[in-house]
C-alpha positions in Angstrom: 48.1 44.9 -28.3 48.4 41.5 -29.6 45.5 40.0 -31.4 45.0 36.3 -31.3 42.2 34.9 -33.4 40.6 32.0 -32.6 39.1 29.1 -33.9 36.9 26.2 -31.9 37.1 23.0 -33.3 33.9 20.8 -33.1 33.9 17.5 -35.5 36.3 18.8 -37.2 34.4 22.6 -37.9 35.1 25.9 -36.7 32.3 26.5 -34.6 31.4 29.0 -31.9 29.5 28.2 -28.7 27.2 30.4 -26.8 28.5 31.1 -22.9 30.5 27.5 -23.5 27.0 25.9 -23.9 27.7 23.1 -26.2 23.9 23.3 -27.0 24.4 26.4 -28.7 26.9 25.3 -31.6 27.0 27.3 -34.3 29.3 26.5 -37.1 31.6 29.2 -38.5 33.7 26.9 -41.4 33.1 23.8 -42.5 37.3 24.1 -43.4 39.3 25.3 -40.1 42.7 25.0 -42.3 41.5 27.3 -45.0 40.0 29.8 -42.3 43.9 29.3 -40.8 45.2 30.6 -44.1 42.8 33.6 -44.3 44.4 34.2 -40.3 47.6 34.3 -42.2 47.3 35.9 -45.2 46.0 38.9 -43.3 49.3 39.2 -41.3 48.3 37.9 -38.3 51.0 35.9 -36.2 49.1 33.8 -33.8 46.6 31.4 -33.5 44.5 30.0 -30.7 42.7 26.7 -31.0 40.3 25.0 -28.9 39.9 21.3 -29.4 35.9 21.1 -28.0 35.4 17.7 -28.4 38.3 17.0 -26.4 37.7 19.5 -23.7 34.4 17.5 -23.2 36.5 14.1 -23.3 39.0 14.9 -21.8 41.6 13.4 -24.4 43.4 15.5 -28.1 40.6 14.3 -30.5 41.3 17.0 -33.5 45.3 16.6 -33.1 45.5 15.6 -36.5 43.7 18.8 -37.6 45.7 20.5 -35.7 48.7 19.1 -36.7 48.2 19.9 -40.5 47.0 23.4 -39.4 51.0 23.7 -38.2 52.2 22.0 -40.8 50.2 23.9 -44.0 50.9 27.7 -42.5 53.3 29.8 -40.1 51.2 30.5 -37.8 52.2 30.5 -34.1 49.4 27.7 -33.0 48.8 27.6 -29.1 46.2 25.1 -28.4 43.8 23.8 -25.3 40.8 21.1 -24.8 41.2 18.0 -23.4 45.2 17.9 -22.8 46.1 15.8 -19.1 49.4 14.3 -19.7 53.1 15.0 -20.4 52.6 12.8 -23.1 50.0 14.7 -24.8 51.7 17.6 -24.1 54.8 16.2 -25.8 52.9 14.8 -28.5 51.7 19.0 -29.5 55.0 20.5 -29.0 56.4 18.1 -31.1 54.2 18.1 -33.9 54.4 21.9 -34.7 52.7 23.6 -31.8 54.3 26.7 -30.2 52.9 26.3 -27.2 49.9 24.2 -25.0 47.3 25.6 -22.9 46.1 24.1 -19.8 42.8 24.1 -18.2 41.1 21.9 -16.1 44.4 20.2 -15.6 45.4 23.4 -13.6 42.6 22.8 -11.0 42.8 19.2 -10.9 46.2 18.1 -11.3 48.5 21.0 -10.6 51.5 18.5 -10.2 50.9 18.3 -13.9 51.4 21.5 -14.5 54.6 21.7 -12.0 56.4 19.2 -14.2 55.0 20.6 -17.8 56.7 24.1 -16.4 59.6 21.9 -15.4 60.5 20.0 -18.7 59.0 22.3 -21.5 59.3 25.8 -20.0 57.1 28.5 -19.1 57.2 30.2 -22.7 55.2 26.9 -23.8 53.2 26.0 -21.0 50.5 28.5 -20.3 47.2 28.0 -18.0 43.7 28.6 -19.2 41.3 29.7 -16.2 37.9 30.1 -17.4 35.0 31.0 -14.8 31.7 33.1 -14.0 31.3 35.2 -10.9 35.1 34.8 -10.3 34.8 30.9 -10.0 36.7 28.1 -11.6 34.9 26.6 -14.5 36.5 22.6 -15.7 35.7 20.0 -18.2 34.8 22.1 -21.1 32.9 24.7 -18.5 30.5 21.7 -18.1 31.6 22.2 -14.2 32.0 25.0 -11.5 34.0 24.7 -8.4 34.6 27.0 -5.3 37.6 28.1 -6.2 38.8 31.3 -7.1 40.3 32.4 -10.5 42.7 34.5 -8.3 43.3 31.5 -5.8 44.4 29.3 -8.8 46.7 32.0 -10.2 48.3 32.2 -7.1 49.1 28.6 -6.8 50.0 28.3 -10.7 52.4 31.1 -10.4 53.9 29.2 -7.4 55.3 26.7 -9.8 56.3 28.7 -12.2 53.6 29.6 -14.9 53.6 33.6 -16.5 51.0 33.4 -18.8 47.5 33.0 -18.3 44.5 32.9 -20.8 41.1 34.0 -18.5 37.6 33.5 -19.8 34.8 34.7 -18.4 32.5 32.3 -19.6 29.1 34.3 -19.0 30.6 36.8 -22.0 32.3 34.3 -24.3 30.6 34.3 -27.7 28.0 37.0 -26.7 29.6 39.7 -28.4 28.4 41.9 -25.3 32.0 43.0 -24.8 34.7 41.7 -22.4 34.5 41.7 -18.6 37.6 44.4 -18.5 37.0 45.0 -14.9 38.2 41.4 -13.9 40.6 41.6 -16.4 42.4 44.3 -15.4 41.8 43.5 -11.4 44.0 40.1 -12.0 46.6 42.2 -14.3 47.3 44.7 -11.6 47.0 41.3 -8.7 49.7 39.7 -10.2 51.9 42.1 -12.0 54.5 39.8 -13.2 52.3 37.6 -15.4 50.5 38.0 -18.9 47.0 38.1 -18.4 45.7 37.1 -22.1 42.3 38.5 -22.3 39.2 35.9 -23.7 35.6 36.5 -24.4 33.1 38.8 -25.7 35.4 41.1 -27.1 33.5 42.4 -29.9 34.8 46.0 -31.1 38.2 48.2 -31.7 37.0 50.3 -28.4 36.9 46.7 -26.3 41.0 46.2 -27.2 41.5 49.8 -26.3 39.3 49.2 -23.2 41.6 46.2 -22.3 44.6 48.0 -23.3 44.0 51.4 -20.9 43.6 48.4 -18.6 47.1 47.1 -18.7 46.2 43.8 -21.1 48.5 43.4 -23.7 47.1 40.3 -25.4 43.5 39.6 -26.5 42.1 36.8 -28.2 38.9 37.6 -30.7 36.6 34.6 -32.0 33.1 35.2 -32.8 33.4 39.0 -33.5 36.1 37.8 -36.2 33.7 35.0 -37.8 30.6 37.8 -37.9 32.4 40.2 -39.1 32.4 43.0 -36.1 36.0 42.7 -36.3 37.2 41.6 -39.6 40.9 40.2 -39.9 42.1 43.7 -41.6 41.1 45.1 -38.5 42.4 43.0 -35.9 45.8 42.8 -37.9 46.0 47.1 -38.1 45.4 46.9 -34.4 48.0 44.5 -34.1 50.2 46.4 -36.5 49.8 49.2 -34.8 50.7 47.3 -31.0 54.2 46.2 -32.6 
């Protein structure tokens, strides 16, 4: 499986939120480029970053964080928050960035997404659908719609998208472990994507849980900043995937 550690970017910390709840901050690093080079330095490939602030706003507001996070390591970055434009889009992928996640844009603005598929390709372009009870969450999970998670997959694989990042939201930074039965359900439902696994995953037995599932990729964030799943860890179960 492949293990993609996260880090949350608030003011410019790592932080960690509480079920999205921007209420329940709690700061993991005061330094997100030296916890990128611990990432690293452990073996790990990837790395997923959320720009909070600007998935509350709307618009990239830690893009020059990010930037030097790309810049100062090797890292494959993929990053989401706030991105609503080509431009923006553009702006990442051409400032180091392996590839952009979209999220609210998905929901609101899928001709976006159409023409991000259409001039950057699907390898860089994936769709981040975060939601409780099987419902769309938007705007930093600050909203809830009536649509389905599986309703929007269906229409983002329409134009062309392969990967997808899901959150449930009501696990995400609980450390209570992952909802693997959702998981797994939109895996099996549309067989041709990546369903990239996000929230609550919290031990070795979650991964294999999501693996015996038919998830290949996971992303860990809290459980990696406690300590329930340090970065030796996380890299042997990569290790071990490749």
């Amino acid at each position: 499986m492949e293990i993609i550690p996260a880090i949350d970017l608030r003011n410019q910390q790592s932080v960690r939120l509480y079920q999205g709840d921007f209420e329940q901050t709690t700061v993991i690093s005061q330094d997100p480029l030296a916890q990128a080079k611990q990432i690293e330095a452990a073996g790990l490939k990837r790395l997923h970053l959320v720009d909070l602030d600007g998935a509350k706003s709307g618009r990239p507001v830690n893009r020059d964080l990010i930037k030097q996070i790309c810049a100062e390591t090797g890292l494959k970055v993929e990053v989401g928050g706030g991105i609503r434009t080509l431009a923006q889009i553009n702006g990442y992928l051409t400032s180091g960035v392996s590839r952009v996640i979209l999220g609210s844009a998905a929901l609101t603005d899928p001709k976006l997404v159409q023409e991000a598929v259409k001039q950057f390709g699907n390898d860089q372009i994936v769709v981040g659908i975060d939601g409780k009870d099987g419902k769309v969450a938007i705007s930093g999970w600050l909203e809830e719609s009536d649509v389905a998670m599986s309703t929007l997959m269906t229409s983002m694989i329409a134009v062309g998208v392969v990967n997808f990042v899901v959150t449930d939201i009501t696990k995400d930074g609980t450390l209570s472990g992952p909802n693997v039965k959702l998981l797994g359900e939109l895996q099996r439902g549309f067989p041709t994507t990546q369903v990239i696994a996000s929230g609550g995953v919290t031990t070795v037995a979650d991964l294999k849980r999501l693996a015996d599932d038919g998830i290949q990729s996971a992303i860990v964030g809290r459980a990696m900043a406690t300590g329930d799943l340090p970065l030796k860890t996380l890299a042997e179960v990569s290790a071990d995937a490749s």
